[in-house]
C-alpha positions in Angstrom: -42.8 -28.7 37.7 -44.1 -25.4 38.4 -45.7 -22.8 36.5 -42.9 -20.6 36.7 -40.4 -22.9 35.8 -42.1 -24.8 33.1 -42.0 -21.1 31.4 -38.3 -20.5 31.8 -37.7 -24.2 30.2 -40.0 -23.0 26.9 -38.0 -19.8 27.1 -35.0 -21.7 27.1 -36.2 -23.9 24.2 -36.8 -20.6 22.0 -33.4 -19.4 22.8 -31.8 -22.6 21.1 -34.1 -22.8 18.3 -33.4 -19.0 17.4 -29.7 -20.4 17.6 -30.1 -23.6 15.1 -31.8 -21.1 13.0 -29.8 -18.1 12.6 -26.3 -19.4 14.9 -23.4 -20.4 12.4 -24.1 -19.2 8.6 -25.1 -15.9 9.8 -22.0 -13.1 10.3 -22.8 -10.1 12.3 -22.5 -6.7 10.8 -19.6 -4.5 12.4 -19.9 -3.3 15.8 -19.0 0.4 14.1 -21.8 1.9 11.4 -20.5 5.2 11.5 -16.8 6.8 11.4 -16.2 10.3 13.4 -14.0 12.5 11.0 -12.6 15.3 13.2 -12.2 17.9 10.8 -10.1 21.7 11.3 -7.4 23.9 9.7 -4.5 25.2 12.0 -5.7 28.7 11.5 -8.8 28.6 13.3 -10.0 31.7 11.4 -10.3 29.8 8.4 -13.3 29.1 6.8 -14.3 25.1 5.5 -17.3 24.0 4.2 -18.2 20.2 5.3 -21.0 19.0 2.7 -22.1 22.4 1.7 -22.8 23.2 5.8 -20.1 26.2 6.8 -17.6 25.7 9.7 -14.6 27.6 11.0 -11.4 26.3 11.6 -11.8 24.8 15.1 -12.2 21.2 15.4 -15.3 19.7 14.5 -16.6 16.2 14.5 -18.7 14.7 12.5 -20.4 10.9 12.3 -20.3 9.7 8.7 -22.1 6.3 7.7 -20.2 3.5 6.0 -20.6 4.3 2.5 -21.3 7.7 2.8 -19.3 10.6 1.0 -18.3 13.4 2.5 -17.2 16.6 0.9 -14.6 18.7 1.8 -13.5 22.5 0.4 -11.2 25.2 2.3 -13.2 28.6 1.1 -10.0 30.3 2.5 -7.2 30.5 -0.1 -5.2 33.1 2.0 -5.8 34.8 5.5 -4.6 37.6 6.4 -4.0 36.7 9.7 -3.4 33.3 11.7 -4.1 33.4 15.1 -1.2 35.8 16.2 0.7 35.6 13.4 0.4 39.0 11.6 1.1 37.7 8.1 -0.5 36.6 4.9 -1.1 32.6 5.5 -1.7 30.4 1.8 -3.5 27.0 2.1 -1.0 24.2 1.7 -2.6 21.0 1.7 -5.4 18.4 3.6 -3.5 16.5 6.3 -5.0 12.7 7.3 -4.3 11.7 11.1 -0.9 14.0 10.4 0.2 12.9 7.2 -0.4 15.0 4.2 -2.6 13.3 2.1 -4.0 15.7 -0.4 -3.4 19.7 -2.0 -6.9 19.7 -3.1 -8.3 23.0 -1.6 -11.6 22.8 -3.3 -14.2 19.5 -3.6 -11.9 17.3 -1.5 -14.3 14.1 -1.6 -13.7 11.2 1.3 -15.7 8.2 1.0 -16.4 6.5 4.5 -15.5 2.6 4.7 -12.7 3.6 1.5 -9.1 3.3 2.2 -7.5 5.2 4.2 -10.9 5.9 5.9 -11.6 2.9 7.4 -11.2 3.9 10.8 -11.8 7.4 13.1 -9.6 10.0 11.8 -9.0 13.5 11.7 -8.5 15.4 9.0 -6.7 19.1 8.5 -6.6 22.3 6.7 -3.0 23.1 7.0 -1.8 27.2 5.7 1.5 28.3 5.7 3.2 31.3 5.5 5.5 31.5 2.7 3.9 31.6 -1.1 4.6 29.6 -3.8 4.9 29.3 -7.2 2.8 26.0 -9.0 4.5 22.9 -10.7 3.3 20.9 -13.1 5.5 17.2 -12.5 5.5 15.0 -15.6 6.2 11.4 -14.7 6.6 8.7 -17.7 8.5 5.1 -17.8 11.4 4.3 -20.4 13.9 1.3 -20.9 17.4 1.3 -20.9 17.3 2.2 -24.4 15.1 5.4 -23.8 12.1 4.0 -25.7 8.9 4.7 -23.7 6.7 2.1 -21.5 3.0 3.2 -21.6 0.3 2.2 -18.9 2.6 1.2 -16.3 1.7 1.9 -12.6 3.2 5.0 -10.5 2.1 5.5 -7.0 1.8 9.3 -6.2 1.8 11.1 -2.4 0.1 13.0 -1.6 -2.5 14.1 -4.0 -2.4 16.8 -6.1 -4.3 20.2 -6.5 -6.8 18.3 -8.5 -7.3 15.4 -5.6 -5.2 13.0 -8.4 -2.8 10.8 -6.8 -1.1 7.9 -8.7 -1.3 7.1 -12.1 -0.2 5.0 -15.0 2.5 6.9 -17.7 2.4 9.1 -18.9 0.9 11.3 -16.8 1.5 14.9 -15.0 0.5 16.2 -11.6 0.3 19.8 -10.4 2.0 20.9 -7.0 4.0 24.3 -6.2 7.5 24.5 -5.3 7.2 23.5 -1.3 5.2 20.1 -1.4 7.6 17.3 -1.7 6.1 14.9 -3.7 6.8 11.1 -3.1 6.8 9.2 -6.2 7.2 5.2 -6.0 7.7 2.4 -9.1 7.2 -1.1 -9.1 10.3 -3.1 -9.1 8.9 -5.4 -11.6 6.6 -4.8 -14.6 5.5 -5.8 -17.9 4.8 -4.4 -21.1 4.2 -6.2 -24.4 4.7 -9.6 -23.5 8.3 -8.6 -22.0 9.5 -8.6 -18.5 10.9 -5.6 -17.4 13.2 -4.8 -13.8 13.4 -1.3 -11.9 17.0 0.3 -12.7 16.6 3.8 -11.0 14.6 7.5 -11.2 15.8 10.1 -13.2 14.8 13.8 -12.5 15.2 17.1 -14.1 14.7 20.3 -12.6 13.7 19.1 -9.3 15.6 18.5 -5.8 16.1 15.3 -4.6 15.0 15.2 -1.0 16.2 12.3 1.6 13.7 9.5 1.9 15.1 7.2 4.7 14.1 4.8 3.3 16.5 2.0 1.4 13.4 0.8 -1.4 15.5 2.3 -4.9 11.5 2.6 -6.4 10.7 5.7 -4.1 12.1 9.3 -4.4 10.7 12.0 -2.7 11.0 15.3 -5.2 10.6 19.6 -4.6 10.2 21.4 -7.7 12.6 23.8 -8.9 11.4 24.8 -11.6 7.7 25.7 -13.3 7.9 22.3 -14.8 9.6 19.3 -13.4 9.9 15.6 -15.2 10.4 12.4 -13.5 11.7 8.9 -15.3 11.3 5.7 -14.6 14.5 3.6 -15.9 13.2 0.0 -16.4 15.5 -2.9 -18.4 14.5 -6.1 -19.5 14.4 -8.9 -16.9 17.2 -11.3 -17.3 15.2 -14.1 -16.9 14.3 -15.7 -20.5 10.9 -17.0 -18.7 9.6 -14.1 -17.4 6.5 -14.4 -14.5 3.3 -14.5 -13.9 1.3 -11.9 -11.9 -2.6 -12.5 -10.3 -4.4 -9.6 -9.6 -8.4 -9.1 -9.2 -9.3 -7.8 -12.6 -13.3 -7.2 -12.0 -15.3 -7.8 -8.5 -19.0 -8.3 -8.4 -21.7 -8.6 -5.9 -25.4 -10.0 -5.5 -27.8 -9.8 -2.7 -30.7 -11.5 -2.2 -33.3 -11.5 0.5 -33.8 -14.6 1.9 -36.0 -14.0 5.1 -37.4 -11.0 7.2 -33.6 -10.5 8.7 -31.3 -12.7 6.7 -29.6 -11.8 3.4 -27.3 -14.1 1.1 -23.9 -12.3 -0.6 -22.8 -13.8 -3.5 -19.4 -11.7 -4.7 -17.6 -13.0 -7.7 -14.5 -12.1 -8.4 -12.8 -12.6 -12.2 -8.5 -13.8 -11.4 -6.4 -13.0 -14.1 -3.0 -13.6 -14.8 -1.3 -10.4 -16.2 2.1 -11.8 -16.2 4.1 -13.0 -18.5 4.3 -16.2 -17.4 2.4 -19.4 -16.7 0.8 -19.3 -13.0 2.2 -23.4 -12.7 0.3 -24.0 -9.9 -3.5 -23.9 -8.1 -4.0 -20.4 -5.9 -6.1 -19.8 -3.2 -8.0 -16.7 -3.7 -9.9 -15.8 -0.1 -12.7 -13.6 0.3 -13.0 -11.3 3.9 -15.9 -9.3 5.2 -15.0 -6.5 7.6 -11.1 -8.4 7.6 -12.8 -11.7 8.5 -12.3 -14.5 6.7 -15.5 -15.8 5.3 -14.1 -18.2 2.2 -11.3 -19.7 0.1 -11.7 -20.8 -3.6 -9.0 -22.6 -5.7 -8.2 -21.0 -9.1 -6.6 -23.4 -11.7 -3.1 -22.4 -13.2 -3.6 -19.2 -15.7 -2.0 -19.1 -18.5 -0.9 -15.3 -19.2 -3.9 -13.1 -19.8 -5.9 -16.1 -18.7 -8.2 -16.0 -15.9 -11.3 -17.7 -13.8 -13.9 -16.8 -11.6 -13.8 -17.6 -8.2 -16.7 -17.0 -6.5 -18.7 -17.8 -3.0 -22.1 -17.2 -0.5 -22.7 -16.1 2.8 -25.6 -15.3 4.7 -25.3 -11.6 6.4 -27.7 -9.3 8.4 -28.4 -6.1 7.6 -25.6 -3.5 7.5 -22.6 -2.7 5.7 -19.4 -4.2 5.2 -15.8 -4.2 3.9 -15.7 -7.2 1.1 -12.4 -7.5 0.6 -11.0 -10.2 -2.5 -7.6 -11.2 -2.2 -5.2 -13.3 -5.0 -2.7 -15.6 -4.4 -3.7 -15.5 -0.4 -1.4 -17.5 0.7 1.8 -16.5 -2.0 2.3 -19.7 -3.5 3.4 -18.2 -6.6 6.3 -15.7 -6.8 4.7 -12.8 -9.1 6.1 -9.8 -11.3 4.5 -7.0 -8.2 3.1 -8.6 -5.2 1.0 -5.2 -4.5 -1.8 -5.5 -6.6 -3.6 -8.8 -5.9 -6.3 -7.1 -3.6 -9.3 -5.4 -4.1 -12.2 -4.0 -2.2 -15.6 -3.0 -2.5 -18.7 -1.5 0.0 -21.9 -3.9 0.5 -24.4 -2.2 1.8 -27.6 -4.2 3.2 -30.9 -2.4 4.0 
């Protein structure tokens, strides 16, 4: 054998070592480290500051880092002008890829790898021409009987002047009189021990404004009046039973170095049953990294308010990543609300 090719074999050798060493435990860090926000206002004589640094209204781009937090503040309350329109223009709201998202003009904070930032997107300043008059909307949940139900869960869109979105009742947010406001319940809840069933929404001095949508828990709302109030109708669940419901009560990480480029993860997450019911059955519970699947860990039936730790490793590279904790992965169990067995949190590795 010659020289030449006695070299390529040891190269060759090295190349499959490397691979024993570092090939199937080890999960490379997503392709994307930064996100491009594309950020303007549809008046491009508008004036935004992006992280303290001052921009007009014409699109700019900027390349965030997973993790990263970027601020956000329209210095332009009113123009007097926008672009040929000779007219005094108000800000209205932040719009995300289109979609109104917040009516925040002032310390609009966006945190890079957090939902709905996950992905490239642009975001805009959006004026309009008409003025308006603020609304404070009062949102609370009562049964059939009118007595209240505190602490229960009301998803809120799109956020208010304050950057609040949903909330648990009581609770008010703050809008003006052209923003419809889309306000959604969840069909099934409890509260001391009792299982309670959506009924409908009552509103007072607000429009009702078509949804298109044929989900009862969501109304979309316009404020008629200074002050506007929105109820939840809940009554108790017929069933004597009740249910259960998993959701991710706490989620924890630890890293540890365990060579010059490997690092092991080791997230716990704390299952708990917040039903009213017995879970009757073992539950997967899967843990994802960047929306990969990287474990599954069985949780024991729960009786309600019980819960267990679930918990795994993984050995990563440096970067950052999406750990993502989901209950009930596979819906063995039919639960009180569906919609909250997730949750997510940022690992960063140096």
């Amino acid at each position: 054998m010659c020289a030449a090719a006695r070299k390529i074999q040891l190269s060759l050798w090295g190349l499959l070592l490397l691979g024993l060493l570092v090939g199937p435990t080890l999960l490379a860090p997503a392709q994307t480290k930064t996100l491009d926000l594309e950020v303007s206002a549809t008046c491009e004589n508008a004036v935004i500051l992006i992280n303290g640094r001052v921009y007009s209204g014409r699109p700019v781009t900027i390349s965030v880092p997973l993790g990263a937090v970027v601020t956000l503040q329209a210095l332009s309350r009113q123009l007097n002008t926008c672009g040929v329109h000779q007219a005094l223009h108000y800000f209205d709201r932040w719009d995300f890829n289109g979609e109104p998202y917040s009516k925040a003009p002032q310390q609009l904070r966006l945190r890079a790898g957090q939902l709905p930032f996950i992905t490239n997107a642009r975001v805009q300043a959006v004026y309009r021409s008409q003025p308006a008059e603020l609304c404070t909307v009062a949102v609370d949940t009562q049964d059939s009987l009118g007595e209240y139900l505190a602490g229960i869960f009301i998803d809120v869109r799109p956020l208010d002047i304050l950057g609040d979105g949903g909330g648990v009742t009581p609770f008010v947010r703050t809008f003006d009189t052209v923003t419809d406001v889309l306000l959604q319940a969840s069909l099934q809840v409890s509260y001391e021990g009792k299982s309670y069933r959506f009924v409908r929404w009552e509103v007072e001095e607000a429009q009702l404004m078509p949804t298109f949508s044929g989900d009862p828990t969501l109304i979309k709302l316009r404020c008629r009046a200074a002050r506007a109030i929105a109820h939840a109708i809940y009554s108790i669940a017929m069933s004597p039973t009740g249910c259960p419901d998993l959701t991710i009560r706490h989620l924890y990480t630890d890293i540890s170095q365990i060579s010059p480029y490997a690092w092991l993860l080791k997230p716990r997450a704390y299952v708990e049953n917040i039903g009213t019911a017995t879970v009757p059955v073992p539950t997967t519970t899967a843990f994802l990294l960047n929306s990969q699947l990287i474990a599954e860990a069985t949780t024991s039936p729960l009786a309600p308010r019980a819960g267990e730790q679930a918990s795994t490793t993984q050995v990563i590279t440096a970067g950052n990543y999406i750990l993502t904790v989901i209950a009930d992965s596979k819906d063995q169990v039919a639960e009180c609300n569906e919609n909250n067995n997730l949750k997510e949190t940022i690992v960063q590795v140096p």
